[in-house]
N, C-alpha and C positions, 0 to 999 in steps of 0.2 A: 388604842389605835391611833396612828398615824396617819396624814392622807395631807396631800399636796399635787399640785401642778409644775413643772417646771416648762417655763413659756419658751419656745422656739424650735429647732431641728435637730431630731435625736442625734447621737454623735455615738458612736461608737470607740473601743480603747482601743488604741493603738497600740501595736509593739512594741518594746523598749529598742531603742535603737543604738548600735557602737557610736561613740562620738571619735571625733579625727583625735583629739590628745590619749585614747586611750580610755575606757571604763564605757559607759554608759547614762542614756538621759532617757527620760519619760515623753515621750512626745505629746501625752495626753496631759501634760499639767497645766495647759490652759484652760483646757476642757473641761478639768476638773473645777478648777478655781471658781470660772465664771457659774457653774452649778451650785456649788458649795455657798458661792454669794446670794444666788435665789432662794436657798431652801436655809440660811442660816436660822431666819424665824420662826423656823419649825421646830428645831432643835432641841428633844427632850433637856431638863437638866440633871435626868442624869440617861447614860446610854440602858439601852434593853438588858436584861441578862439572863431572860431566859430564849425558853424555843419562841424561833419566829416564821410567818407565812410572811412572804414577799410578793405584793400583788402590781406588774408593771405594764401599763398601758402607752405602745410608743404610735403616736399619730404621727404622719410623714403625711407632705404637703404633694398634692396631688400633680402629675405630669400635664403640660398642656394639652397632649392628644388625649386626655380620657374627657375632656370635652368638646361639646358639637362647635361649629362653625355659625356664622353670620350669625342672625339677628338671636341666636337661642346659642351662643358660644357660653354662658352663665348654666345651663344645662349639662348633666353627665349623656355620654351615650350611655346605650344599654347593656355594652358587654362591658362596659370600665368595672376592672374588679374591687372588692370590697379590703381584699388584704394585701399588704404590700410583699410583695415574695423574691424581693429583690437586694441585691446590699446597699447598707450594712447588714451584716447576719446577726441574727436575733440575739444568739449568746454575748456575741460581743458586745450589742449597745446596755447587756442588762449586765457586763463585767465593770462598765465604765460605770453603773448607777450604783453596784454593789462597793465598790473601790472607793467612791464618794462617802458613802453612808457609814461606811465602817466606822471610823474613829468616835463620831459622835453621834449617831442613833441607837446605835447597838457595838456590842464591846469587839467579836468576831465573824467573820464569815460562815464558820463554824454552828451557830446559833440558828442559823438557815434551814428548814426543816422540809420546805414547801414553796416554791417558785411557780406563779404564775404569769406567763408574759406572751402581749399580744402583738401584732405589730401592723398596724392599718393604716389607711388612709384615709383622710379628714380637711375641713377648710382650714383650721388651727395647728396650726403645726408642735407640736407638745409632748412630754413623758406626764403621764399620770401615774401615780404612785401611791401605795395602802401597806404601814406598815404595821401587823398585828401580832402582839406577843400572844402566844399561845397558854 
C-alpha cells in the first residue's frame, strides 16, 4: 500500500488544446509537474503490476459565505455543506491524478480495478491519496 498527501488545491485536467503553429499541447503539464515533484518520494522502485483499488480524497478550501460574520466569522453556519458539489468535476480532478501516477506507480491505467473518490470540503486544501495493489 501506497498513501500520501499532496499539499494545496485540487486541479483538475485540462483539455488538450490546438496550438496557433498547428498539432497540439497539454495545458495540464504544469499541473502535472508540480504534483509529480510532491509525490516523487513516494515513488515505488519499481511500478505495481498487478490489480489495483484507487482510493482519492480531494479537500477544496472552503468559500467565505459558508462562514458566519463578526465576532464568530472563524465558525461555519449551519447549512454550510459537507461536500463540495461544484467544479471541477470529480472525474476530471481524479483523470489529472491517474495521468500523474501512471508512468511510475503503476505500469497502466488499465490495472485500475476499483476507484474511490470523494471530493469535500476542509480547512487544508489537499488530494489524499491510497494506492493498494490487490
Amino acid at each position: 500500500m501506497i498513501k500520501f498527501t499532496i499539499i494545496g488545491k485540487p486541479k483538475a485536467l485540462k483539455r488538450h488544446r490546438p496550438s496557433a503553429r498547428g498539432g497540439y499541447y497539454d495545458p495540464s503539464s504544469k499541473d502535472k509537474k508540480d504534483i509529480m515533484l510532491q509525490i516523487a518520494k513516494f515513488k515505488p522502485k519499481r511500478p505495481l503490476a498487478g490489480d489495483i483499488i484507487l482510493s482519492i480524497r480531494f479537500t477544496m478550501p472552503r468559500p467565505k459565505h459558508h462562514f458566519r460574520t463578526g465576532k464568530y466569522s472563524h465558525l461555519l453556519k449551519d447549512h454550510a455543506p459537507k461536500y463540495h458539489s461544484i467544479k471541477p468535476d470529480l472525474d476530471n480532478l481524479v483523470k489529472l491524478i491517474s495521468d500523474v501516477l501512471q508512468p511510475d506507480f503503476y505500469v497502466d491505467d488499465s490495472q485500475i480495478c476499483q476507484i474511490y473518490a470523494e471530493k469535500m470540503y476542509g480547512k487544508q486544501p489537499n488530494t489524499a491519496i491510497i494506492i493498494k495493489e490487490i
